[in-house]
N, C-alpha and C positions, 0 to 999 in steps of 0.2 A: 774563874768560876769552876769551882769542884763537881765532878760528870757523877750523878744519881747513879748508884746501885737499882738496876729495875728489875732484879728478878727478885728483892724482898717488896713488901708492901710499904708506902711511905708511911715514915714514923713522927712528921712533925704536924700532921695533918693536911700534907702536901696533898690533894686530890688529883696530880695530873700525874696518873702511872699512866704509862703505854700502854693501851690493849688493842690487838690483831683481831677482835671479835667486833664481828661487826651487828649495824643497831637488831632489834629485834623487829623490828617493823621490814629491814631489807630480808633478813633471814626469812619471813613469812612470805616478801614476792618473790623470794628465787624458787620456796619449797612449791606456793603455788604454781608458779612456772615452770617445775619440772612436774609436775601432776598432770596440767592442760597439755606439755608436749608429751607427755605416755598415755593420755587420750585421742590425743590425735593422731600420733604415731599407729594407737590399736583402729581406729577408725580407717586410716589409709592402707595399714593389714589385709582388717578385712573386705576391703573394696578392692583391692587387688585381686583379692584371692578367688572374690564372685564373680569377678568380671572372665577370670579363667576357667574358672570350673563350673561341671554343669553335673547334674546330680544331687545324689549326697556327697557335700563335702565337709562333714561337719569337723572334723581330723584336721585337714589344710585349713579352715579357717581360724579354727581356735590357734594354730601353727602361726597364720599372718597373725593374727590379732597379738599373741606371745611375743612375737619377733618383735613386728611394726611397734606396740609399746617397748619394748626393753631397750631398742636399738633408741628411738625418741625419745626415753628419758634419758638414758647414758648421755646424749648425744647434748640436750638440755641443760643437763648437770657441770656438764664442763663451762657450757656460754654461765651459768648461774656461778659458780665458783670463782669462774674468770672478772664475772661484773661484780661477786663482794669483794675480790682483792684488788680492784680498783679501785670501791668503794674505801677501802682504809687505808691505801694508797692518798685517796684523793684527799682525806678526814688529816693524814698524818702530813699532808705539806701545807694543811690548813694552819695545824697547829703548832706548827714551827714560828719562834718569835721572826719578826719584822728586822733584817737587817741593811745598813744603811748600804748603796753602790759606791765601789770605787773607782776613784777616776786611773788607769795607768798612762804613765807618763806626764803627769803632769806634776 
């Protein structure tokens, strides 16, 4: 069996080109998911920040809340990236054909 060229688009109306993009439905819960951990991330910011300072501390808090979010999205972003390239990981041993077990030695 002759191995498909896959960096052109198939030309005999073949629809099974490879793509590392994964569905749009995962793309929306990793993006949502890194948005709730840079929420939460600014939310434990600024609880830290009140529970130490007393005054005005309107500087250190906007400081936690900057941090605690950037540090919990970034932090987010990799678990989300990590779980698409599973995802088409997982999609691409799906769609590998059925091949039959061999016995050795016998």
């Amino acid at each position: 069996m002759p191995e498909r060229d896959v960096s052109s688009p198939p030309s005999n109306g073949d629809s099974g080109a490879l793509s590392a993009l994964p569905s749009p439905t995962a793309r929306i819960v990793a993006f949502a998911s890194i948005i709730a951990g840079g929420v939460a991330g600014a939310v434990i910011g600024h609880a830290l920040v009140d529970v130490q300072c007393a005054g005005d501390c309107t500087t250190g808090r906007g400081l936690g809340i900057l941090i605690g979010a950037l540090s919990s999205a970034g932090g987010m972003s990799v678990v989300a990236v990590l779980g698409l390239r599973a995802i088409g990981e997982w999609r691409q041993l799906g769609d590998r054909p059925a091949t039959a077990p061999t016995r050795r030695g016998s």
